[in-house]
N, C-alpha and C positions, 0 to 999 in steps of 0.2 A: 140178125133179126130172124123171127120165125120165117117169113117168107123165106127171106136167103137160104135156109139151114134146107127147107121143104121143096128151094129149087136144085137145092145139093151143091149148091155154092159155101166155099171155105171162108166166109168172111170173118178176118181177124179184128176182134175185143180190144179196144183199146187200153193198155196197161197204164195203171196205176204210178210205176214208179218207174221213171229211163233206165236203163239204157229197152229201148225200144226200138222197132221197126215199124211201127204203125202210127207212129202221130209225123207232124211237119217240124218239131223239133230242128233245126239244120246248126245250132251250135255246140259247143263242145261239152259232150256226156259226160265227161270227165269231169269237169270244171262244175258241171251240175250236180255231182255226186258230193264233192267237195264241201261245196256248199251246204247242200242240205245236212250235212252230217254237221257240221260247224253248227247249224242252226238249232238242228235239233240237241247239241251236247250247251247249247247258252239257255236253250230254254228250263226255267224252271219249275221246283214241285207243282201242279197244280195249272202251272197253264195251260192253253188249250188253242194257241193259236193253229189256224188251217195252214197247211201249205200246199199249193194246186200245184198237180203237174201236167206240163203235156200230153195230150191223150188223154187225159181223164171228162170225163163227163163234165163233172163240175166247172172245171178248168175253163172246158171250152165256153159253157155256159155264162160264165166271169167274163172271162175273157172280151166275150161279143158284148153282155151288159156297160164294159169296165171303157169301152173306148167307142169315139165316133166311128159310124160302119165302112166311112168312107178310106179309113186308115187302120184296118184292125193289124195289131202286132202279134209276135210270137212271142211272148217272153221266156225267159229261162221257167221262172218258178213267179207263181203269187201267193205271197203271206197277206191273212188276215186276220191281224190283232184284235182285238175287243176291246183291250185295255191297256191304259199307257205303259203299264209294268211288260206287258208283250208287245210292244213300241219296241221299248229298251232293248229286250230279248232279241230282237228282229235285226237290230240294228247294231248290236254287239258280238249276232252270230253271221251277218253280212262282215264285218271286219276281222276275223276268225275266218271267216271263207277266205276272203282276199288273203290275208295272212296266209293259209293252206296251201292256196294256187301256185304263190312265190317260191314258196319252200318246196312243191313239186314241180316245179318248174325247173327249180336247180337242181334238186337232187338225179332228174331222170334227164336231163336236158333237153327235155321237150319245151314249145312253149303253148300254154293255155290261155286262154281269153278271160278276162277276168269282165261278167257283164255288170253293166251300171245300176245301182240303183236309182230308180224312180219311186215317188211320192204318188199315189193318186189319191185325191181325198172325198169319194164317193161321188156322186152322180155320175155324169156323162163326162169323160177326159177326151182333150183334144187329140191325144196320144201325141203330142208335143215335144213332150220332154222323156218319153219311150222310145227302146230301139228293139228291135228285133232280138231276142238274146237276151236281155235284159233282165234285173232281178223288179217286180214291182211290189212293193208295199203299199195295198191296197188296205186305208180308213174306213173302207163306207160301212163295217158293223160298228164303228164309233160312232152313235150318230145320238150321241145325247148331251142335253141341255140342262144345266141345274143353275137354278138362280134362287139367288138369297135376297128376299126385298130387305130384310132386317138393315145387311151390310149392303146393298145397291152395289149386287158383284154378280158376274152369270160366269158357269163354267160351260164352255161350248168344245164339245170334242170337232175333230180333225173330218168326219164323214157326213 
C-alpha cells in the first residue's frame, strides 16, 4: 500500500500465479501447477472460464464471499464457469490433472496430493464438503433461469 511504501516498509504483492511466498497456500505447488496446466490445455476456443489463485485479490475476495466465515478454506484453485460447456472443461481438465499427478508421481518417485474436487453452487456454502487444498468448482456466475410456458419446462442453472 502507499502508506507501507511511504513508511519504507517492503510489503510484498500478492502473486497471481504459485509457486509463491506470500499467500497461506500450505499445499502442494506442484500438484497445483499440474493441474492448472491440464485445465488450461481441456479448455476450449472461446471459453473464458476464471481460474483464482491464492494470493490473488479476486481469490481472496471469492473465497470469503464462497463460504460461511465461520469455516473459511484454502482451496487449491477456484474455477468459474459461466457455461455448462466450461462445466465440462473444468471437469475434464480436473481428470487430466489427477491423471498428471499419477504419472509424476511415478516417474520422479515423489508422491503428490491429488486435492478433491468440490461443487459449490453459488450463494453461501457450508464449506462442508471443502478441504483445505482442495480444487472448487464454484456455479454462482451460472445463475440463469429460462422457462418455456409454451412447453411448461424451466432451465435452471447450477448458481
Amino acid at each position: 500500500s502507499a502508506a507501507a511504501a511511504a513508511a519504507g516498509l517492503n510489503v510484498p504483492r500478492p502473486s497471481a500465479k504459485p509457486p509463491s511466498l506470500y499467500h497461506d497456500y500450505a499445499g502442494d505447488v506442484r500438484a497445483q501447477d499440474l493441474f492448472v496446466e491440464a485445465i488450461e490445455e481441456c479448455r476450449r476456443k472461446g471459453e473464458r472460464h476464471r481460474i483464482l489463485y491464492p494470493g490473488s485479490d479476486r481469490f481472496e475476495m471469492e473465497r470469503m464471499d464462497l463460504y460461511n466465515h465461520d469455516a473459511i478454506c484454502t482451496p487449491c484453485l477456484i474455477l468459474q464457469p459461466s457455461t455448462t460447456a466450461e462445466v465440462s472443461s473444468c471437469v475434464r481438465g480436473y481428470g487430466a490433472g489427477v491423471r498428471r499427478c499419477i504419472r509424476y508421481s511415478r516417474r520422479t518417485g515423489t508422491e503428490l496430493g491429488i486435492p478433491r474436487l468440490s461443487i459449490a453452487g453459488g450463494g453461501r456454502s457450508s464449506c462442508a464438503g471443502v478441504v483445505d487444498g482442495g480444487i472448487v468448482l464454484d456455479l454462482s456466475r451460472m445463475n440463469r433461469v429460462r422457462v418455456d410456458v409454451a412447453g411448461r419446462t424451466a432451465k435452471v442453472h447450477g448458481g
